[in-house]
Each structure stands twice: as structure tokens, then as C-alpha cells.
C-alpha positions in Angstrom: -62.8 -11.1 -42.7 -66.4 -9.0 -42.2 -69.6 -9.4 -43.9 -70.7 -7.1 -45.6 -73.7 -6.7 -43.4 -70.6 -5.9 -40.8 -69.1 -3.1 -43.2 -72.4 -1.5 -43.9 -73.3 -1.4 -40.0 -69.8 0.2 -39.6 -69.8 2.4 -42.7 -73.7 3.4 -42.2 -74.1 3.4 -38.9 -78.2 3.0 -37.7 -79.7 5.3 -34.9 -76.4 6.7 -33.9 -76.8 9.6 -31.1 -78.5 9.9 -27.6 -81.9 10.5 -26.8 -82.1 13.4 -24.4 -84.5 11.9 -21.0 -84.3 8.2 -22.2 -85.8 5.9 -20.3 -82.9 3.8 -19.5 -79.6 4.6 -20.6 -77.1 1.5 -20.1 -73.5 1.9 -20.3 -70.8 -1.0 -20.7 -67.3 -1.8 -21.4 -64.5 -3.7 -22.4 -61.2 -2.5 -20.6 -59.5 -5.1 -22.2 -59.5 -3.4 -25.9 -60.7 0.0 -24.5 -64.1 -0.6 -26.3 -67.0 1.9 -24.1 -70.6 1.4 -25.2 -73.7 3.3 -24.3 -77.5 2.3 -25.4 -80.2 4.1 -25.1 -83.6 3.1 -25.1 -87.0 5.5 -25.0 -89.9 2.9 -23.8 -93.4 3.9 -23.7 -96.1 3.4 -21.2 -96.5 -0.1 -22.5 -92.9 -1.2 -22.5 -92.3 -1.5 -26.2 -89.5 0.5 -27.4 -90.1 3.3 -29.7 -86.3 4.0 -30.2 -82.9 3.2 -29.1 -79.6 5.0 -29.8 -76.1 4.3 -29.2 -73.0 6.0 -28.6 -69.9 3.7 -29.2 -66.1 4.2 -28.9 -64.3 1.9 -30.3 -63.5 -0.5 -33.3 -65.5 -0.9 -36.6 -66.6 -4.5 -35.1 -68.2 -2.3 -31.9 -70.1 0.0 -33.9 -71.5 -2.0 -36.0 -72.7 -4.6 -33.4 -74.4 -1.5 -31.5 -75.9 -0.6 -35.0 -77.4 -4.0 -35.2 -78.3 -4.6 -31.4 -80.5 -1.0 -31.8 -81.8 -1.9 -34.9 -83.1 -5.3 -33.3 -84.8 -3.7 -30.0 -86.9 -1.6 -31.7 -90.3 -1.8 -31.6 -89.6 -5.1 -29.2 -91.1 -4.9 -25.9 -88.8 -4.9 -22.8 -89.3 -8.3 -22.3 -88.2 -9.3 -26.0 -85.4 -7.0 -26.0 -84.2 -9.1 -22.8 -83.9 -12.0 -25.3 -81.2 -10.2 -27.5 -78.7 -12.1 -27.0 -74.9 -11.6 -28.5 -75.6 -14.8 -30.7 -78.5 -12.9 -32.1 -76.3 -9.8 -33.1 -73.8 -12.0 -34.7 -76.5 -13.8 -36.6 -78.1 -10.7 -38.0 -74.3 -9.4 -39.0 -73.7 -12.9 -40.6 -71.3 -13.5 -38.3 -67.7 -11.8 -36.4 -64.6 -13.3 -36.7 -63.5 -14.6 -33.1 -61.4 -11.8 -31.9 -64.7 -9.7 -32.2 -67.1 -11.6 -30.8 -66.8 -10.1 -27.2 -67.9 -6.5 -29.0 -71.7 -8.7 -29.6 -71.0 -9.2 -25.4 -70.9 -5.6 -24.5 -73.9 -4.7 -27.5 -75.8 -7.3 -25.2 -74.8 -6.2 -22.0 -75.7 -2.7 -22.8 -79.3 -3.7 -23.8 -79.2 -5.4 -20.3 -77.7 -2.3 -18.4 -80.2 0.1 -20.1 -83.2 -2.1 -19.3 -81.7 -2.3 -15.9 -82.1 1.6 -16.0 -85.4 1.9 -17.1 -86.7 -1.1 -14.5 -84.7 1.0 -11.7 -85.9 4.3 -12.6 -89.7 3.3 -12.8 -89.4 0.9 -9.8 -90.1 -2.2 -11.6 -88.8 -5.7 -11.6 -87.9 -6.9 -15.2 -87.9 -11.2 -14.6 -84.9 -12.8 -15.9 -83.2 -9.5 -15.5 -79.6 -9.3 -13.7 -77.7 -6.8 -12.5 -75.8 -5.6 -15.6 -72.0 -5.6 -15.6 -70.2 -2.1 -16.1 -67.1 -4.3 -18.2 -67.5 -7.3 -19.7 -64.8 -9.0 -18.1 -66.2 -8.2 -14.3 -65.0 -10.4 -11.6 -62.4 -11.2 -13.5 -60.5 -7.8 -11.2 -62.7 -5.6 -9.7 -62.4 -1.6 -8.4 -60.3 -0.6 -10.9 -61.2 2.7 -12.4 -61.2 3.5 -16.0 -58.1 5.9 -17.0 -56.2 4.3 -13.7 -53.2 2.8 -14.4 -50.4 1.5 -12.4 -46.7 2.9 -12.8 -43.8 4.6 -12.2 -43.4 8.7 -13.0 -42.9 10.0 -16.6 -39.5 10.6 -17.1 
């Protein structure tokens, strides 16, 4: 079912934490399976990343892509981290099965949103940079806040 590149990101989790005054900090999720994933990234005056960290709540398939999608920014410069793509996280884990393969989406996205971050915070323009997405599956129903639910009263 997982490599065993997925099981060791999962068991031995790389550069899990938060890096107190990062330089972008991008958060992402997946309100679908309740997956929340936070990256962040310290970038020096040059744009290369000297370190990225991640906080991740949710399945072993989540943690270990944000394992792998720190472990592949590192020392990248903003512009190569852009190209770190979800395939590239599956590639590096030797592949998810296909249920998991939106947790490689949000590891991407939350490189994006953190970039996004760091471009906004220094008042730069990152080219080929979007505006990240806050869940993966936005536009799909918007302005719904996380822990909102509809329903009747307990009872």
C-alpha cells in the first residue's frame, strides 16, 4: 500500500516544528478529509532557503508528503522551490496510492502559500506565482469557515 520511503517520512518525520519569524509561513487545507498543513520557510537575502518546517494535522500520507516537500525546498532558491510540484513529492516518496494523492496537492500548495508570504511580506513579485488557495478544493464552495457546520440542535 506505502513505500517504504512513505513509512519512514511518516515514522521519522524531517524538519517537523515552526521557525519562530519565518519568512513566509503558508497554510493550506483539505476540508474534505480534515487534513490542515502549514510550511514554513526562512529565506535569506538571496532567496535560497536555508530551512523549512512544517506543522501537519492529519493522516500518515500528509505528514509524510510535508516531510518530503521540506526536505526538497531546502537549499532551493525561491524560484526552484516554485517548481515543486505534487508529482515531484510523489516521485521522491516512490509513489501514493490514489486516495492520497491530494495530500502531495496541499504539500504543494503550501510551498506556494508560504512563498506567497514571503513575496507579500518583502513586497516582491515571485513570476509564475498565483495566489495560493487556503483548501485544496477552493471554488469548488466558497465562504465556509473551518469548524462551521450546518444542523439542527444537539439533542
Amino acid at each position: 500500500m506505502y513505500s517504504e520511503k512513505v513509512m519512514d517520512h511518516f515514522q521519522n518525520p524531517r524538519n517537523m516544528g515552526e521557525i519562530e519569524n519565518a519568512s513566509g509561513v503558508g497554510t493550506v487545507g483539505n476540508a474534505k478529509c480534515g487534513d490542515i498543513m502549514r510550511i514554513f520557510l526562512d529565506i535569506d537575502e538571496g532567496g535560497v532557503i536555508r530551512e523549512a518546517k512544517f506543522k501537519t494535522f492529519g493522516c500518515g500520507a500528509a505528514v509524510a508528503t510535508s516531510s518530503m516537500a521540506t526536505e526538497l525546498v531546502r537549499g532551493k532558491t525561491v524560484q526552484e522551490a516554485l517548481q515543486v510540484t505534487n508529482k515531484a513529492v510523489m516521485e521522491a516518496l516512490d509513489g501514493l496510492p490514489p486516495v492520497k494523492v491530494h495530500c502531495s496537492l496541499l504539500a504543494e500548495e503550501a510551498i506556494h502559500a508560504a512563498l506567497w508570504d514571503y513575496a507579500e511580506k518583502h513586497g516582491i513579485a515571485i513570476e509564475g506565482l498565483e495566489k495560493p488557495k487556503n483548501d485544496i478544493h477552493e471554488g469548488e464552495e466558497e465562504g465556509e469557515e473551518e469548524g462551521e457546520e450546518e444542523g439542527g440542535e444537539e439533542g
